[in-house]
N, CA, C and O atoms as a GROMACS GRO file, in nm:
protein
  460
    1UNK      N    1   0.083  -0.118   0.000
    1UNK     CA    2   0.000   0.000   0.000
    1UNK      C    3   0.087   0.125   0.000
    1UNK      O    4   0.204   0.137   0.036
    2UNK      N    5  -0.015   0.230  -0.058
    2UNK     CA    6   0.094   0.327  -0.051
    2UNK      C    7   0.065   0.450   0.027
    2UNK      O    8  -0.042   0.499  -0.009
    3UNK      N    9   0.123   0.517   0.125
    3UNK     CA   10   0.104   0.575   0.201
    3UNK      C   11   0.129   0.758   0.155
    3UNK      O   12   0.215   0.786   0.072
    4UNK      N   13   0.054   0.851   0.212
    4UNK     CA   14   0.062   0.978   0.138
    4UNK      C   15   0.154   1.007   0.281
    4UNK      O   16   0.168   0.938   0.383
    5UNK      N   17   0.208   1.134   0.243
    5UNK     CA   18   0.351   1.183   0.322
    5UNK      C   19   0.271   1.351   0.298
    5UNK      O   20   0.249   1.389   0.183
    6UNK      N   21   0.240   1.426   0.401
    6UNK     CA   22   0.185   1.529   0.424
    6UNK      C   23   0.283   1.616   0.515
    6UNK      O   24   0.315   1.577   0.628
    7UNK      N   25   0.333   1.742   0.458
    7UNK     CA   26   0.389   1.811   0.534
    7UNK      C   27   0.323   1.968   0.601
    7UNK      O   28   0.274   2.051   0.525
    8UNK      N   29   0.329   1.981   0.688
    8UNK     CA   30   0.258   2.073   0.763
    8UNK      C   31   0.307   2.213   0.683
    8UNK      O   32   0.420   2.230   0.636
    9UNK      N   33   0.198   2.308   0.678
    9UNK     CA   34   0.262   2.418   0.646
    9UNK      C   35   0.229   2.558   0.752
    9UNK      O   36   0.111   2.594   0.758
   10UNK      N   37   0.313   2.619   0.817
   10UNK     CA   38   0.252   2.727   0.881
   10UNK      C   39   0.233   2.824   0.801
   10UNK      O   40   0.292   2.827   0.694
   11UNK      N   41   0.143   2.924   0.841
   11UNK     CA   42   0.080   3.071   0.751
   11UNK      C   43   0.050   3.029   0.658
   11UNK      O   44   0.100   3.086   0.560
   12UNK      N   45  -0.025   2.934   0.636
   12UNK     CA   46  -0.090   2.883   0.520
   12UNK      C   47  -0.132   3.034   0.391
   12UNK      O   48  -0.075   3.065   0.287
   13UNK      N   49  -0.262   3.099   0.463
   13UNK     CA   50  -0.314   3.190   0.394
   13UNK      C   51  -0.139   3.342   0.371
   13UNK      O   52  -0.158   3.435   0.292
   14UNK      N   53  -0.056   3.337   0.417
   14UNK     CA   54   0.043   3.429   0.382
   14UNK      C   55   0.116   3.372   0.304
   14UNK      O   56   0.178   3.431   0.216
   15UNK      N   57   0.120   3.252   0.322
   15UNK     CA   58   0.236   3.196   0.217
   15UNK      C   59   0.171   3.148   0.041
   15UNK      O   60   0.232   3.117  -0.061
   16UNK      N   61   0.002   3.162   0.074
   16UNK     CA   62  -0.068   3.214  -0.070
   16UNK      C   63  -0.064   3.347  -0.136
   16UNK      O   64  -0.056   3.368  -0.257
   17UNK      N   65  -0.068   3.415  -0.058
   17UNK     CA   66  -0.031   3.571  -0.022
   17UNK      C   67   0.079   3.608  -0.098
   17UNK      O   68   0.051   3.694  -0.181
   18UNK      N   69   0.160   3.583  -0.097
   18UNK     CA   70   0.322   3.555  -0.105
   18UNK      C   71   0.364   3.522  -0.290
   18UNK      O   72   0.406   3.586  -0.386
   19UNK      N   73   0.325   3.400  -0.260
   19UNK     CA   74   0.307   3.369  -0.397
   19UNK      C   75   0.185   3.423  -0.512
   19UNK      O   76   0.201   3.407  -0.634
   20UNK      N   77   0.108   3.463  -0.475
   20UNK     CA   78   0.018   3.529  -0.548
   20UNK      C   79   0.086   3.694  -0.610
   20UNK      O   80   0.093   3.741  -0.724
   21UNK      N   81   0.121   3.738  -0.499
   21UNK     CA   82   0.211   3.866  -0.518
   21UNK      C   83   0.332   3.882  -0.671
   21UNK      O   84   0.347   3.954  -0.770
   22UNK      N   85   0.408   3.737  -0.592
   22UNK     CA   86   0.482   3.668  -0.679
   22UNK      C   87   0.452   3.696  -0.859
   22UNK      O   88   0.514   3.760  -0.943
   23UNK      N   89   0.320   3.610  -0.865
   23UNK     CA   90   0.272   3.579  -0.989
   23UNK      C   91   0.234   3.702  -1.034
   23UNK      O   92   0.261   3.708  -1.154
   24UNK      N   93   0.174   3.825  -0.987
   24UNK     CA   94   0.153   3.957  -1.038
   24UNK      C   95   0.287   3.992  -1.083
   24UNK      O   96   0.318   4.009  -1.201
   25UNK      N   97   0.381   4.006  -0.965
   25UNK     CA   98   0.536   4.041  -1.008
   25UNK      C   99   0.577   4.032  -1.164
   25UNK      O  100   0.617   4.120  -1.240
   26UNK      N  101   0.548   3.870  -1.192
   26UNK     CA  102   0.611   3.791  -1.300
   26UNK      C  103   0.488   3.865  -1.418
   26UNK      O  104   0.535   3.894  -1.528
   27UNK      N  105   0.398   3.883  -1.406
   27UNK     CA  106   0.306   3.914  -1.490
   27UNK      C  107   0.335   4.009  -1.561
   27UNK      O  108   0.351   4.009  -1.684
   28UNK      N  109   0.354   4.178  -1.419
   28UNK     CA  110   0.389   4.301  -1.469
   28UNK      C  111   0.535   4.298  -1.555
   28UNK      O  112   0.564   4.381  -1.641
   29UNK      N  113   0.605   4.206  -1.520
   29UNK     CA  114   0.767   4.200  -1.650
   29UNK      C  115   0.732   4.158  -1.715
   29UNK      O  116   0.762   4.211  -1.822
   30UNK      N  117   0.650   4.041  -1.728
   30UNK     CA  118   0.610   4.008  -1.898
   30UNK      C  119   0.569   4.092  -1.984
   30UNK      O  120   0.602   4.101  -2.103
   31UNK      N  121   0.460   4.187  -1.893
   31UNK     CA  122   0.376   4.280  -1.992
   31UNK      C  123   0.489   4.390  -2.044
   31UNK      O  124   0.516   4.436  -2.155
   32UNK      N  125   0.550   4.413  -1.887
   32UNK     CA  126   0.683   4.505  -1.984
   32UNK      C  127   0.735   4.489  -2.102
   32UNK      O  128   0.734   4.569  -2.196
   33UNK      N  129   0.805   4.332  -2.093
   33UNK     CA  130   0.876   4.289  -2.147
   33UNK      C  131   0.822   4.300  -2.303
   33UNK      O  132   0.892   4.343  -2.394
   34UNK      N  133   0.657   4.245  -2.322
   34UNK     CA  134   0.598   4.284  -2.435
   34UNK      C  135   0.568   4.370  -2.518
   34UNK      O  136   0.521   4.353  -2.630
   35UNK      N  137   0.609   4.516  -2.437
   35UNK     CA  138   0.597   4.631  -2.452
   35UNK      C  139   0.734   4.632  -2.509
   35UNK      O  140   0.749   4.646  -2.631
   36UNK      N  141   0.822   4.620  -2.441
   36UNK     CA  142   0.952   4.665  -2.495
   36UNK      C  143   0.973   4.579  -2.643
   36UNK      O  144   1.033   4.640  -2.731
   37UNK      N  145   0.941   4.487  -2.664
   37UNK     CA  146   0.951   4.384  -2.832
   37UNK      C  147   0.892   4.483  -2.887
   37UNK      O  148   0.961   4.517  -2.983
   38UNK      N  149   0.780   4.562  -2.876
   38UNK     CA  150   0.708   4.647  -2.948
   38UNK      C  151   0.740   4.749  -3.006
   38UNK      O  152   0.694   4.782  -3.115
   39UNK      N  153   0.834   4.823  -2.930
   39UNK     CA  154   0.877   4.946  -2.900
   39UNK      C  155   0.993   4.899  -2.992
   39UNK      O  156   1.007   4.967  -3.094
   40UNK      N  157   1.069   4.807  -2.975
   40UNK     CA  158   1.223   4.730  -3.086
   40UNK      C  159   1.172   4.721  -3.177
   40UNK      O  160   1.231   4.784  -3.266
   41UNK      N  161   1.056   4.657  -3.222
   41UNK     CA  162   1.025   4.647  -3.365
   41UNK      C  163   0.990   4.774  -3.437
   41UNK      O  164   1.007   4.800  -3.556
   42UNK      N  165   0.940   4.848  -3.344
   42UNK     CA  166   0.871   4.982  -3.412
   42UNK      C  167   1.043   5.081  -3.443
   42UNK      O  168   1.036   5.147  -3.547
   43UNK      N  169   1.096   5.086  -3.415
   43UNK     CA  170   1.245   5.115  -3.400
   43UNK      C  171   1.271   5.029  -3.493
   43UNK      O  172   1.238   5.081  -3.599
   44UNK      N  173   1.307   4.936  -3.508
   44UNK     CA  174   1.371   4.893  -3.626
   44UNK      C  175   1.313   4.900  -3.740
   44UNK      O  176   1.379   4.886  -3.842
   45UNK      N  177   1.194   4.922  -3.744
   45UNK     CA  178   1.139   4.962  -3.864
   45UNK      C  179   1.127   5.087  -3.904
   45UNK      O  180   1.108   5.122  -4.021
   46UNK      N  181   1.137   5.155  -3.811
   46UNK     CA  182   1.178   5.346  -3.818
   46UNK      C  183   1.354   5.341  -3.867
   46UNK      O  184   1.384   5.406  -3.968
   47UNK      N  185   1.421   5.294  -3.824
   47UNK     CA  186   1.559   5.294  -3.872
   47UNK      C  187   1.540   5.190  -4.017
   47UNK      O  188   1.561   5.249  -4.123
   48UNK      N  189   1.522   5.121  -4.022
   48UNK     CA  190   1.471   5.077  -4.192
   48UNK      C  191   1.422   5.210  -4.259
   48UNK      O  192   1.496   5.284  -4.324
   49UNK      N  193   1.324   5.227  -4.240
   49UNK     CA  194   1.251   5.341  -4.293
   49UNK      C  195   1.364   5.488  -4.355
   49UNK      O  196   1.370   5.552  -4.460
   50UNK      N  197   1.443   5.491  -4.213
   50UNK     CA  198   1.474   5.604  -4.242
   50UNK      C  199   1.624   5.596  -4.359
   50UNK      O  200   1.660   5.670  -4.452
   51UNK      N  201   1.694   5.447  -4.288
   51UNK     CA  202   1.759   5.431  -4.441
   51UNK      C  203   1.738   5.419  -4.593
   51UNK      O  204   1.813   5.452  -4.685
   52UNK      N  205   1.639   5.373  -4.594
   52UNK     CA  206   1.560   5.403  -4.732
   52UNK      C  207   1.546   5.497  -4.792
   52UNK      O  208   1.573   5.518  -4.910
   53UNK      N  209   1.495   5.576  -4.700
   53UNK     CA  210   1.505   5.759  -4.751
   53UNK      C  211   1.641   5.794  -4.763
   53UNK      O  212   1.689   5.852  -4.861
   54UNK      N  213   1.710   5.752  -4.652
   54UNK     CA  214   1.848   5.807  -4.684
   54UNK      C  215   1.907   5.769  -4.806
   54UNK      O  216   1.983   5.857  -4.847
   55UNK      N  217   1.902   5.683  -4.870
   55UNK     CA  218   1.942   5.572  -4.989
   55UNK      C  219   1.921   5.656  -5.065
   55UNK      O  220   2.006   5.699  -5.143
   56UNK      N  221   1.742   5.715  -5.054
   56UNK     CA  222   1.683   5.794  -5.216
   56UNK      C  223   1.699   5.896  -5.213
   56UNK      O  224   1.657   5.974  -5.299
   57UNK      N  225   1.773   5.932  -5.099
   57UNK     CA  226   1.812   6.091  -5.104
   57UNK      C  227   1.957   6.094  -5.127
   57UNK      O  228   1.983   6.200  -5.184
   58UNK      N  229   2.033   6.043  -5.113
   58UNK     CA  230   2.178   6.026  -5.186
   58UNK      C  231   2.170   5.982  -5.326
   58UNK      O  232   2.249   6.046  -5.395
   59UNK      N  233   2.087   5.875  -5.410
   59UNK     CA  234   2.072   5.841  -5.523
   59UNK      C  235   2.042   5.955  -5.571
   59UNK      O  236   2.124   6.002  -5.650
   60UNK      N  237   1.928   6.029  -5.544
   60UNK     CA  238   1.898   6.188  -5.605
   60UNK      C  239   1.966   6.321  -5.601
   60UNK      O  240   1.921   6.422  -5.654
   61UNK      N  241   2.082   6.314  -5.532
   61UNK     CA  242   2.160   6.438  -5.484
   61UNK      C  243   2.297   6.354  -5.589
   61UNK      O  244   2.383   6.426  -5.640
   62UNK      N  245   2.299   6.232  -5.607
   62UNK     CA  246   2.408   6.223  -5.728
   62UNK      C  247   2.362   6.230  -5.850
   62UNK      O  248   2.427   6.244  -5.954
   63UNK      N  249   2.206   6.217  -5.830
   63UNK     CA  250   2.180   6.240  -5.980
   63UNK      C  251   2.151   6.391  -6.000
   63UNK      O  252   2.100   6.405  -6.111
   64UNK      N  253   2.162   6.490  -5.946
   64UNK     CA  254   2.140   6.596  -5.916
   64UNK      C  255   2.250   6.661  -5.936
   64UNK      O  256   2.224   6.752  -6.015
   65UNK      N  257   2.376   6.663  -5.900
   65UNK     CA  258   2.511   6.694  -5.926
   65UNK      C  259   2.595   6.603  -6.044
   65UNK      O  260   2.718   6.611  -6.057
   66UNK      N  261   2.514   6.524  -6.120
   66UNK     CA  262   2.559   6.492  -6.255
   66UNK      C  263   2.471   6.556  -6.356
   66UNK      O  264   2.490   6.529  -6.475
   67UNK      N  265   2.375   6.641  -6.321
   67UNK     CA  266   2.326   6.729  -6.369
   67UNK      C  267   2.311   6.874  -6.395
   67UNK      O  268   2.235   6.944  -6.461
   68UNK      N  269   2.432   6.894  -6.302
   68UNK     CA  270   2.394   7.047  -6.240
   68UNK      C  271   2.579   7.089  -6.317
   68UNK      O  272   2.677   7.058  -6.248
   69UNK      N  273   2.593   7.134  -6.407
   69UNK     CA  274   2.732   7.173  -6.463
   69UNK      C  275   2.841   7.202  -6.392
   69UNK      O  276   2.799   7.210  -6.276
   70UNK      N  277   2.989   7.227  -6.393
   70UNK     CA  278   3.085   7.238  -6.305
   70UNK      C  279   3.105   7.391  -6.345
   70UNK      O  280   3.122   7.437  -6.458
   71UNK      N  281   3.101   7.457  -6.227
   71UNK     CA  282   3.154   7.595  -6.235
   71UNK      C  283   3.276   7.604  -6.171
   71UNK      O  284   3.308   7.542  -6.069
   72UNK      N  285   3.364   7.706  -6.254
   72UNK     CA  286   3.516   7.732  -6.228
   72UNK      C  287   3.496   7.867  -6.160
   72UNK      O  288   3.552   7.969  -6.201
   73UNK      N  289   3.427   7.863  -6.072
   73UNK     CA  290   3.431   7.996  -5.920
   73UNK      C  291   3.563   7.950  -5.854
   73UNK      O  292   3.587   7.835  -5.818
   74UNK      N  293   3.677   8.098  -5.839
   74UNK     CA  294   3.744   8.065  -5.754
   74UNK      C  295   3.727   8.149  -5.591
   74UNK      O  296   3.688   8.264  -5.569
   75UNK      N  297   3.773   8.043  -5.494
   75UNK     CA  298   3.772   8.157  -5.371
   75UNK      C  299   3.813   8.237  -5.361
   75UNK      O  300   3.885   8.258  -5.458
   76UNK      N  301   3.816   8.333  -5.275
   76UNK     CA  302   3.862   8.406  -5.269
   76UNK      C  303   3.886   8.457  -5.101
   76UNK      O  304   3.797   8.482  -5.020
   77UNK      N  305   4.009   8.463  -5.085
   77UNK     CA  306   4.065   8.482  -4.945
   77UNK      C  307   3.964   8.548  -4.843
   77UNK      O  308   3.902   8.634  -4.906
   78UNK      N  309   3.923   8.544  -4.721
   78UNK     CA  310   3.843   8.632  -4.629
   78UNK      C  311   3.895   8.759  -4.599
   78UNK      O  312   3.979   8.742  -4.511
   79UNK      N  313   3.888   8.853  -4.622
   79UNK     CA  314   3.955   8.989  -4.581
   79UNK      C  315   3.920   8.985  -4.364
   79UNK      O  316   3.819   8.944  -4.308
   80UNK      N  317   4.041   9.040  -4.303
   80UNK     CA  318   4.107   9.057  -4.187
   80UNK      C  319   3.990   9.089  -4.137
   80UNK      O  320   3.941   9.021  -4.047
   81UNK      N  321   3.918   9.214  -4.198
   81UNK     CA  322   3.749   9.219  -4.085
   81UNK      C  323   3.687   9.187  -4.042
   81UNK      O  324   3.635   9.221  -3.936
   82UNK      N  325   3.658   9.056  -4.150
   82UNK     CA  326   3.519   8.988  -4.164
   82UNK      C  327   3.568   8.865  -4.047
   82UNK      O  328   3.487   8.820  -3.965
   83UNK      N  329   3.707   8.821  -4.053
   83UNK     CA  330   3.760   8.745  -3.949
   83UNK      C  331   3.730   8.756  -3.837
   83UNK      O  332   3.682   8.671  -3.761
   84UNK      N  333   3.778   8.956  -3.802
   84UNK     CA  334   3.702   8.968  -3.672
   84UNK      C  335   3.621   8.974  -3.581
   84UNK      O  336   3.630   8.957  -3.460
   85UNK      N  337   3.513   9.008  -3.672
   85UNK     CA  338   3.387   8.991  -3.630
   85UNK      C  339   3.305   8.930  -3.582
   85UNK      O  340   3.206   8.982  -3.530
   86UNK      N  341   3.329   8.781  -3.588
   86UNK     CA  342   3.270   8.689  -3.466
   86UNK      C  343   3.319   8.746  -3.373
   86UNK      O  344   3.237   8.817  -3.315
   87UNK      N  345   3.414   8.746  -3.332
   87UNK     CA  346   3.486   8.779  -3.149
   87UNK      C  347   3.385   8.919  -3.110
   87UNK      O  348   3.348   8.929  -2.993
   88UNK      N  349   3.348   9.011  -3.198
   88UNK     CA  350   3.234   9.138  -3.134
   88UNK      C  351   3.137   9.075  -3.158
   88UNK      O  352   3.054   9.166  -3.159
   89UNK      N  353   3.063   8.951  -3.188
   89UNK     CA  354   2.923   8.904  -3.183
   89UNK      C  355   2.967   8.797  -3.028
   89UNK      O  356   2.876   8.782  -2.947
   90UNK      N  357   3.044   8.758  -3.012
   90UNK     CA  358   3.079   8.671  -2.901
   90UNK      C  359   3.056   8.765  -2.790
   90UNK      O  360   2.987   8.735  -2.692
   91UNK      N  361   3.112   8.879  -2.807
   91UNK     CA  362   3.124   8.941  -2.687
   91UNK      C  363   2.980   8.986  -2.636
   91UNK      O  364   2.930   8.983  -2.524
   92UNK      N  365   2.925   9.034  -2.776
   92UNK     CA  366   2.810   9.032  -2.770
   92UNK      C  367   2.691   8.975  -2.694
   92UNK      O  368   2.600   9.031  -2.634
   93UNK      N  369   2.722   8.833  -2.718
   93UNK     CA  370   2.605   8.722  -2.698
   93UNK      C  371   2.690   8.733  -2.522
   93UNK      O  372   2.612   8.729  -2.427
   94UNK      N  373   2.794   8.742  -2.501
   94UNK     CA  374   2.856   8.721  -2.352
   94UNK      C  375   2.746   8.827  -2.309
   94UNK      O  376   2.652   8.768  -2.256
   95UNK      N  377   2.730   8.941  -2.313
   95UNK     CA  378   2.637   9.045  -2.250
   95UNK      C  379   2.489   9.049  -2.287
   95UNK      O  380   2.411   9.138  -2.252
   96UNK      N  381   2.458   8.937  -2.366
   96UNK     CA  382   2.362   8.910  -2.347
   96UNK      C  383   2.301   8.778  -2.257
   96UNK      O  384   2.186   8.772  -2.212
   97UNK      N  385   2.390   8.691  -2.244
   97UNK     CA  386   2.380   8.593  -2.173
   97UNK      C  387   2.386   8.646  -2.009
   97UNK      O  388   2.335   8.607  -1.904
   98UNK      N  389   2.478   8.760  -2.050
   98UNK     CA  390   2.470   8.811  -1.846
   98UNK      C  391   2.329   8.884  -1.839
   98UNK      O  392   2.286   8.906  -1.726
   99UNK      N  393   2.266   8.917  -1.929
   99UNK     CA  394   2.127   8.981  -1.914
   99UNK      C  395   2.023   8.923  -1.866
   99UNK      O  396   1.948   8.958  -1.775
  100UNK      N  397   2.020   8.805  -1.951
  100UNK     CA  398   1.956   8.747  -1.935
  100UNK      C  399   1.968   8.650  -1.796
  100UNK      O  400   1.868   8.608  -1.737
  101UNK      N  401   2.108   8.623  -1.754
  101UNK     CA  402   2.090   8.561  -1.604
  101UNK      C  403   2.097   8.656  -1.495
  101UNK      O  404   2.128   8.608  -1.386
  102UNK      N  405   2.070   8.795  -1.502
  102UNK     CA  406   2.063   8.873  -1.424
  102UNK      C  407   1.888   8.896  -1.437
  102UNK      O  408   1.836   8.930  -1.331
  103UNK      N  409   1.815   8.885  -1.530
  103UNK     CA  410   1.667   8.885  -1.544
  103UNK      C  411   1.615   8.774  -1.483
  103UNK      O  412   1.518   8.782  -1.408
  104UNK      N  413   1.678   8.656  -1.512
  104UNK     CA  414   1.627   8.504  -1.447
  104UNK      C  415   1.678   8.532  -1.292
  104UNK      O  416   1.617   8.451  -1.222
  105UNK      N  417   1.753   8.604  -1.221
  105UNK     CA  418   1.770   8.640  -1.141
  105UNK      C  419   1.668   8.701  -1.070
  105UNK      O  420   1.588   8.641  -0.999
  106UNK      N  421   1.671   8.830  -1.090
  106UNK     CA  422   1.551   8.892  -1.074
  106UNK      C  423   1.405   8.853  -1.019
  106UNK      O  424   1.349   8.898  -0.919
  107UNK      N  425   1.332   8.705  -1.158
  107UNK     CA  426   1.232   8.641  -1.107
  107UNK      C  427   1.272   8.528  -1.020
  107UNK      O  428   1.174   8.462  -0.984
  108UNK      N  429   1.353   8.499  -0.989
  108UNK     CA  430   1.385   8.381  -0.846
  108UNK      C  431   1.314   8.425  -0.760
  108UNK      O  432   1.214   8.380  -0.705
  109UNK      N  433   1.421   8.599  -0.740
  109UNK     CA  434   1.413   8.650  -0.617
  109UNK      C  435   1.218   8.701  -0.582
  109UNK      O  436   1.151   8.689  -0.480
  110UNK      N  437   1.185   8.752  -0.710
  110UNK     CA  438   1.031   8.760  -0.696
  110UNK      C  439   0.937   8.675  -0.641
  110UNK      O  440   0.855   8.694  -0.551
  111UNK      N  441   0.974   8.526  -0.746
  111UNK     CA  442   0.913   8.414  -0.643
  111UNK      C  443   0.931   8.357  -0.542
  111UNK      O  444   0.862   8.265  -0.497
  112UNK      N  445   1.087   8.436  -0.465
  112UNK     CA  446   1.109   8.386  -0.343
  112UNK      C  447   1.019   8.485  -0.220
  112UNK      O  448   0.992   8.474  -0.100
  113UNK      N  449   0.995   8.580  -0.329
  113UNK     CA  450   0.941   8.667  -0.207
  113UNK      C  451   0.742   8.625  -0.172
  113UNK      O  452   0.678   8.617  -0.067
  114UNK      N  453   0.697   8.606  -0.338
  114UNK     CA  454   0.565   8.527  -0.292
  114UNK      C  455   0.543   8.393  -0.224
  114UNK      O  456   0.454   8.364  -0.143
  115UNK      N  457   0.621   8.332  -0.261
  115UNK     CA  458   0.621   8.153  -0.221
  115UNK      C  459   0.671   8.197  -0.033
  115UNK      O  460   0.687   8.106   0.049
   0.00000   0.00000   0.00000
């Protein structure tokens, strides 16, 4: 005959508890997990996509410049002024950048005074 072998369990109802929790756990990563395949495929088919275009937009920009004649423009050196002139737009944008964090300043201190 064959005899059954029964082992006691304490906290019966917590240790369902427990494992039930468990199985939500495992559930919510799956669903992630399904989400994220989704999100890869949609991505890889956006990067497909976008090489394609890229493809027909290089095929058309060579067929575009085997069309478009060769001109013999030569450069011509930058004259010393025009060189300088970024460095007075730099300095520029420097005093405007202090303006502007002296204005963002300004409203801190405003909303420090309502808050």
């Amino acid at each position: 005959m064959t005899e059954g072998f029964y082992a006691g369990i304490e906290n019966p109802v917590e240790l369902r508890r427990n494992l039930l929790e468990a199985s939500k756990d495992t559930i919510h990563n799956l669903q992630r997990f399904e989400k994220l395949k989704v999100i890869r495929q949609q991505k890889k088919e956006a990067i497909d996509k976008l090489k394609k275009t890229l493809s027909e937009i290089n095929s058309l920009v060579a067929k575009l410049k085997s069309m478009v004649p060769e001109s013999k423009i030569e450069r011509k050196e930058i004259p010393e002024y025009i060189k300088t002139a970024p460095k007075v737009e730099k300095a520029k944008a420097k005093t405007e950048l202090g303006r502007l964090h002296d204005e963002l300043r300004e409203v801190e201190e405003k909303l420090g005074k309502l808050g």
